[in-house]
C-alpha positions in Angstrom: 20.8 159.4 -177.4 23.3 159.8 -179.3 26.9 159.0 -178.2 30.1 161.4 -178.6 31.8 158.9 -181.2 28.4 158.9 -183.2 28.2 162.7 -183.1 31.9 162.8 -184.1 31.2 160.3 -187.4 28.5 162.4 -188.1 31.4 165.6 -188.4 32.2 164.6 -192.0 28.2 164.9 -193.4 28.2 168.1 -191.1 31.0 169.7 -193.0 30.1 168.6 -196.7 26.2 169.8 -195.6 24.6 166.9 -196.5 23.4 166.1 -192.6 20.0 167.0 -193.0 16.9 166.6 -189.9 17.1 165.6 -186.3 20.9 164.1 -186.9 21.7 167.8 -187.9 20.2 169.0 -185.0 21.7 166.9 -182.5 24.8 167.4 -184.2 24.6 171.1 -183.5 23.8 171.0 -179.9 26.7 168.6 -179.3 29.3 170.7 -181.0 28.1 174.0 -179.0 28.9 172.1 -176.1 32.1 170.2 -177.2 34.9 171.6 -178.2 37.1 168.8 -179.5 33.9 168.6 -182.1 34.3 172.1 -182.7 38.1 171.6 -183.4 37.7 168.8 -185.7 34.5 170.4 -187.6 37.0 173.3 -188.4 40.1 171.0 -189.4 37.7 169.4 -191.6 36.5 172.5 -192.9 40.2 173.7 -193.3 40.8 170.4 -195.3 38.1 170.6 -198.0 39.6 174.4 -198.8 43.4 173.3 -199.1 41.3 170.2 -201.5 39.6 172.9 -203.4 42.4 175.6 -203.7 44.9 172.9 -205.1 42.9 173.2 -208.3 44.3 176.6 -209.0 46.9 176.8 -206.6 50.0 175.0 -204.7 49.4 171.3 -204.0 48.2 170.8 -200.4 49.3 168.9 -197.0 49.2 165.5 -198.1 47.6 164.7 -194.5 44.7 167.3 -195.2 43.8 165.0 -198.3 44.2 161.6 -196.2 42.3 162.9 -192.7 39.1 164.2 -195.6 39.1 161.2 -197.3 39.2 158.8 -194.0 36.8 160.6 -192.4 34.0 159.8 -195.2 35.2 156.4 -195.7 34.4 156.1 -191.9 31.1 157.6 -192.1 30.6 155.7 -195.5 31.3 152.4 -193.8 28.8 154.1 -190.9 26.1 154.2 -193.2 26.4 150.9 -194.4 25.6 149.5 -191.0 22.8 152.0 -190.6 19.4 152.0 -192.6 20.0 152.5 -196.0 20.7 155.8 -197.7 17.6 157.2 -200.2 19.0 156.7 -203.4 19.2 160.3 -204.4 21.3 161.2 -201.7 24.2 159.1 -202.1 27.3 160.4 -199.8 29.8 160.4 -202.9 27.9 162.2 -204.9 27.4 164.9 -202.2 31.0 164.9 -201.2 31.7 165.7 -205.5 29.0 168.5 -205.3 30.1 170.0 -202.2 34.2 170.1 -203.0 32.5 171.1 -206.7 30.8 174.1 -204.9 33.7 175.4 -203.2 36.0 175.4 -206.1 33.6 177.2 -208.2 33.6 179.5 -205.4 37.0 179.9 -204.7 37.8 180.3 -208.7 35.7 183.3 -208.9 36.9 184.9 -205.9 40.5 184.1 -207.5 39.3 185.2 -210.9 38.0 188.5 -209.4 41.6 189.2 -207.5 43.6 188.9 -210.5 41.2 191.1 -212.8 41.9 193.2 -209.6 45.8 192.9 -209.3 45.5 193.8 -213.6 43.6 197.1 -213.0 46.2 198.2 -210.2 49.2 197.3 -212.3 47.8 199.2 -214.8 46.9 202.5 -213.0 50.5 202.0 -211.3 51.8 202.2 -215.0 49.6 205.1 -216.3 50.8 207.3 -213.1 54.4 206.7 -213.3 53.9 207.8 -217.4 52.4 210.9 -215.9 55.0 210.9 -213.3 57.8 211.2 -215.7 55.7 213.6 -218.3 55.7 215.9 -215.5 59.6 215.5 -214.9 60.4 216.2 -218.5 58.7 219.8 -218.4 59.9 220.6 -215.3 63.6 219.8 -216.9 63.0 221.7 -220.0 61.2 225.1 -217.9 64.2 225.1 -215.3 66.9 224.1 -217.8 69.7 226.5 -217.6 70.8 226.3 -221.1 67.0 226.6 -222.1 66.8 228.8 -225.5 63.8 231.5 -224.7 61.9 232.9 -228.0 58.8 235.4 -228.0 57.2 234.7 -230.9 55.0 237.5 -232.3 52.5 237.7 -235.0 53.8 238.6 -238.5 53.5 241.5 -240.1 52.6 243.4 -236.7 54.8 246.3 -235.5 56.4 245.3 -232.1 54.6 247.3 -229.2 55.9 250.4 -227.2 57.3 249.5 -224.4 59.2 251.4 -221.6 61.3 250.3 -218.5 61.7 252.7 -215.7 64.3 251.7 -212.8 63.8 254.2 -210.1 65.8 254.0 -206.4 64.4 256.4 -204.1 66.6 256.6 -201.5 69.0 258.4 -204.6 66.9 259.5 -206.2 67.9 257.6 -208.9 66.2 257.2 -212.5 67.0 255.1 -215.7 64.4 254.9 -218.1 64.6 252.5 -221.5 62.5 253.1 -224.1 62.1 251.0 -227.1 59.5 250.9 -230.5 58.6 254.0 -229.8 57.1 255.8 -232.3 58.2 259.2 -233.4 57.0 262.6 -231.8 55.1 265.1 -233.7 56.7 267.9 -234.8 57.7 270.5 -232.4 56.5 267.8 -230.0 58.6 265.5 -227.8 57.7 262.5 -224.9 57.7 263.8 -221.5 58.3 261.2 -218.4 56.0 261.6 -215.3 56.9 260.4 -211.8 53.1 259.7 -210.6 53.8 259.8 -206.5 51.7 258.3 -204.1 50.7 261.7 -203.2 50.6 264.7 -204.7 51.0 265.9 -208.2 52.9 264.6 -211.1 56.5 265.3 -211.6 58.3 265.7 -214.4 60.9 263.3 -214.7 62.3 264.0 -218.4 62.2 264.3 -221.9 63.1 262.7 -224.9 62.9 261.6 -228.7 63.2 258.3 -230.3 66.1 257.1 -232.6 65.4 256.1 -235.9 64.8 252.3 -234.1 62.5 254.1 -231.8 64.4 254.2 -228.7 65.1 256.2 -226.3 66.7 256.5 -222.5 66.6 259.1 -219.8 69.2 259.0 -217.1 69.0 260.5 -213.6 66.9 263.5 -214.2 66.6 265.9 -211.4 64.5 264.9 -209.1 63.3 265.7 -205.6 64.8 263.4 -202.9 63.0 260.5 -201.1 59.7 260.6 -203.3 58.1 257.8 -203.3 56.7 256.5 -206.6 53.3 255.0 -207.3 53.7 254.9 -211.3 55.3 256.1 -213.8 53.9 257.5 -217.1 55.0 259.4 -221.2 52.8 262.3 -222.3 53.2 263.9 -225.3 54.2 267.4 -225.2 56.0 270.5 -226.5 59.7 270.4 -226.9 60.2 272.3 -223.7 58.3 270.3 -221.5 55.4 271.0 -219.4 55.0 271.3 -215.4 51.9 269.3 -216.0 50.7 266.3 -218.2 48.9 267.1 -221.1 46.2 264.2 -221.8 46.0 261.9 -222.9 48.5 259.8 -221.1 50.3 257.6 -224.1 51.9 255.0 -221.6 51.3 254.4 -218.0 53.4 251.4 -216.0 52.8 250.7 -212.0 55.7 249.3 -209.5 56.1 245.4 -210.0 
């Protein structure tokens, strides 16, 4: 039976994976049932990655190198005194391939990181672009020296348009008309307060100016009506107590 020190030279093969057979297996029942084995399988373990990282990394422990390198120049002397090793399995030679193994390993884990670390940087960069794309409108919509232009196509008459400011509780009207175009003759533009029940009420008239606008200020009206819409008919010069179709313009509250 094999002894604890012979179990423990055997540690070294163990952790390179070149113990192969009924030495393996003793190995492995000895080690579930020892744990100072355990502790030095996993230092030795420990050693061969600080070996393998120092290829692409910082230099390791010099005592990880020195406890690696004693421990299969014991089990090399070991050997020696033992039956002789098949020629094809020459412990050097399997200590090269398995530290070889383990680099390669660890450089493509490495390798993979950084490609990693590159694509984050670079999706970092892209959203901090956007970041500062979207700062820049902001700044220009909410600027408070910000110049604002309509732009309209050319050569196309500016549209009608009307503004009616209305407080109920007065009974308060202004109206602002502007690009209006001008009445027929014997015909003017009647203003409609549309309530939000009951008929229409007339709420004005007027005519365009030679620029086509036009205003109506604080017709009579009947007190506390309250206005769904407003809305221009055209009709005759007097007026009318109801709208003649078709309505020309019709605006709701905003």
């Amino acid at each position: 039976m094999s002894t604890h020190e012979q179990i423990a030279d055997d540690l070294p093969l163990y952790a390179l994976g070149a113990l192969q057979g009924e030495e393996r297996l003793a190995l492995e029942r000895h080690i579930d049932e020892c744990p100072a084995c355990r502790r030095e399988l996993e230092a030795l373990r420990g050693d061969m990655a600080l070996l393998a990282l120092s290829t692409a990394g910082p230099k390791p422990p010099a005592r990880a190198r020195t406890r690696l390198l004693e421990a299969v120049a014991r089990e090399h002397r070991k050997a020696s005194d033992r039956k002789p090793q098949p020629r094809w399995l020459p412990l050097p030679w399997l200590a090269a391939a398995a530290l070889t193994l383990v680099v390669v390993t660890l450089s493509i884990q490495n390798s993979g990181l950084r490609r990693q670390v590159v694509a984050l940087e670079r999706a970092t960069a892209n959203r901090q672009a956007e970041l500062q794309r979207a700062r820049e409108i902001v700044s220009t919509l909410t600027a408070s020296d910000a110049m604002h232009v309509t732009l309209v196509a050319s050569k196309t008459p500016p549209q009608p348009q009307g503004k009616a400011i209305y407080v109920r509780d007065r009974s308060s009207l202004i109206f602002l008309a502007s690009n209006m175009p001008a009445a027929p003759p014997q015909k003017a533009y009647e203003l409609w307060l549309i309530p939000t029940s009951g008929a229409p009420i007339p709420a004005g008239m007027f005519k365009p100016d030679a620029h086509g606008s036009a205003t109506v200020v604080n017709p009579p009206l009947p007190s506390g009506v309250e206005a769904k819409a407003f809305a221009i008919t055209v009709e005759p010069e007097a007026g009318s107590s109801a709208p003649t179709m078709p309505i020309v313009m019709l605006g709701a509250g905003e």
